[in-house]
N, C-alpha and C positions, 0 to 999 in steps of 0.2 A: 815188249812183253816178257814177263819174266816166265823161267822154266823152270817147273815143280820138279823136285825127285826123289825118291822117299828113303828113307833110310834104308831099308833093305835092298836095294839097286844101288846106295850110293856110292863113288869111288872119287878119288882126286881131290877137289877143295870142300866138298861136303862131307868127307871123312873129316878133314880136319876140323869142319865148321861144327861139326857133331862133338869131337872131341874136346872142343874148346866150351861147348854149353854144357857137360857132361862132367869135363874136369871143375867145375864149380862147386858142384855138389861135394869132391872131396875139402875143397880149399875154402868153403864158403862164397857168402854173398850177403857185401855190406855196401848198401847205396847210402848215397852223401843227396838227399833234397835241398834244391834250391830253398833258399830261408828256412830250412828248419834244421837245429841247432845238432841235433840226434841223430844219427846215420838209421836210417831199417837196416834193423841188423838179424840177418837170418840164424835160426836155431838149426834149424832139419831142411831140405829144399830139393825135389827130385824133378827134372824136367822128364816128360814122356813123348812119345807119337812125334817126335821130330821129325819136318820137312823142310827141305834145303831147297829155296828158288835163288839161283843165281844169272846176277842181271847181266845183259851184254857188255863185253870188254873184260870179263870176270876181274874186278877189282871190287868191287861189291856187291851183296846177299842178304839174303835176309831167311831167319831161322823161325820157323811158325813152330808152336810146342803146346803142352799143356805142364804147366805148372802148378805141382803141389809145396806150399810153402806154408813156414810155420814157423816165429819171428817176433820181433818186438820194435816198435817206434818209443823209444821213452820209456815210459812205464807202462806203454799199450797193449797188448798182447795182440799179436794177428795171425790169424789163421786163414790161406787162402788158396782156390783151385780153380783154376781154369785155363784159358788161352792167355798165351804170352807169345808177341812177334819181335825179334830181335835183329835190330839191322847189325851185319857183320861188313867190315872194310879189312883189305890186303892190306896191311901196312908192314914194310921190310920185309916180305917175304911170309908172314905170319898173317893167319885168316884172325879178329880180335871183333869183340862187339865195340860198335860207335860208340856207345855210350855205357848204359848198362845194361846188364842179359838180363834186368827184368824191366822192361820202360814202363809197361803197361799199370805190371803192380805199384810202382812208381807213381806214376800219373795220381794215380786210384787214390793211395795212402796220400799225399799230398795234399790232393784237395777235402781229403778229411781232415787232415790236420789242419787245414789253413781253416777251415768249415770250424773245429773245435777251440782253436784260438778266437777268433772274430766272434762266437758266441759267449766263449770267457769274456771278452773287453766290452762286449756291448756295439761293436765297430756293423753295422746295418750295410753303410758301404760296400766292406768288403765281404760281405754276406750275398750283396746283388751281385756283386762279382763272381760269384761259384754258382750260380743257377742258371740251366740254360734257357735259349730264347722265348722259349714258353712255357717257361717255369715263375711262381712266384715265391715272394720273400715272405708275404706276410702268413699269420695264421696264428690260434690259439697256444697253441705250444712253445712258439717262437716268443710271443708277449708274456707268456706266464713266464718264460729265461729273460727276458728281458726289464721284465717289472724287478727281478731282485738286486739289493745292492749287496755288496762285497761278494760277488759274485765268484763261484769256482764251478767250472766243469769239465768234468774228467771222461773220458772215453775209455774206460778202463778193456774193452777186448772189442776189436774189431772183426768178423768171421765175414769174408768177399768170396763170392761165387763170380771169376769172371767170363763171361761172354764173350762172342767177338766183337760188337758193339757197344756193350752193355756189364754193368759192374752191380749185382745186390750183394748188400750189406747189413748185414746185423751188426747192429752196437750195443753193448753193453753201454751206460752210463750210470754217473752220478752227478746227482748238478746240489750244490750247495750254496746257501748265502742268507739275508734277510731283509724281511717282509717288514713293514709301520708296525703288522700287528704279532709277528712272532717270525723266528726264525725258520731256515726251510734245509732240510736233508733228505732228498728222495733220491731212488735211485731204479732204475727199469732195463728195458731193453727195449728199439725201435727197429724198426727195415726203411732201410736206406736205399732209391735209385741214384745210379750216376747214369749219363750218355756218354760215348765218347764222340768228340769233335777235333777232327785233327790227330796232333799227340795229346790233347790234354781229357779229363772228364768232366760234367756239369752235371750239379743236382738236379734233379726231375721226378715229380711235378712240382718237388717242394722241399725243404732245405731237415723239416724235419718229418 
């Protein structure tokens, strides 16, 4: 069982666990996504309400926060706020996050990219791949991106509200290409659910 302890009681390795998700804020925060070419590269990024549970044996922790970030994938623009849990490990004497101090938003922007790629190429595959188990791929909006050729779409501003479950999403887009009978340039905004499962997120109920 791990044990919660809040920032204002806390002393010993959740000082430093504090100060290690704190000092990011001055020094930045730029994640490297598996397959994607472009790091999230943070502009502005404040974590708040940090809670330090650290497990038995203290050689690992884990940091529960709310995350206000505001950042770019590419040419994407993201603005994002919610829960972020960051597992931290002792290594050499220094409290350091596993991986990145932000997994969640991570997660998130991932499978929207991988979501806005596989819609560019046409790839259905890897489309059934990001929905989760009671979610589907098919739908009108999906066929109308997928009837165009030379297909381009852009996710030009992402805005995630995250949850501790749960990720909604506003997307800006633009989707370009052509039709037999004329060419096509729209461009809107949708609301996007993710779930989360594990470490990762899935669209639900539906991809658009």
């Amino acid at each position: 069982m791990l044990a919660p302890r809040v920032l204002g009681l806390a002393t010993g390795p959740e000082v430093e666990i504090i100060t290690a998700l704190k000092s990011t804020e001055r020094d930045g925060l730029s994640v490297v996504l598996p397959g994607v070419s472009s790091p999230l590269q943070g502009r502005t990024h404040r974590f708040a309400r940090i809670t330090v549970r650290l497990e038995p044996g203290g050689q690992r922790a884990e940091a529960l926060a709310t995350l206000d970030f505001n950042g770019k994938l590419g040419k994407t623009e993201i603005s994002s706020l919610g829960v972020e849990r960051v597992p931290f490990v002792l290594r050499d004497g220094s409290w350091e996050p596993e991986g990145s101090a932000a997994p969640r938003l991570a997660a998130v922007v991932a499978a929207l990219e991988f979501r806005r790629r596989a819609l560019e190429a046409g790839d259905t595959s890897a489309l059934s791949r990001l929905v989760g188990r009671d979610a589907g791929v098919e739908g009108s909006q999906l066929d109308a991106v997928l009837a165009l050729g030379r297909r381009r779409y852009q996710s030009q501003a992402w805005y995630i509200r995250m949850e501790r479950d749960e990720a909604v999403v506003t997307e800006r887009w633009r989707l370009e290409g052509v039709l037999p009978s004329r060419p096509v340039d729209e461009q809107g905004e949708r609301s996007l659910s993710l779930l989360r499962d594990g470490d990762e997120f899935f669209f639900s109920p539906t991809l658009m």
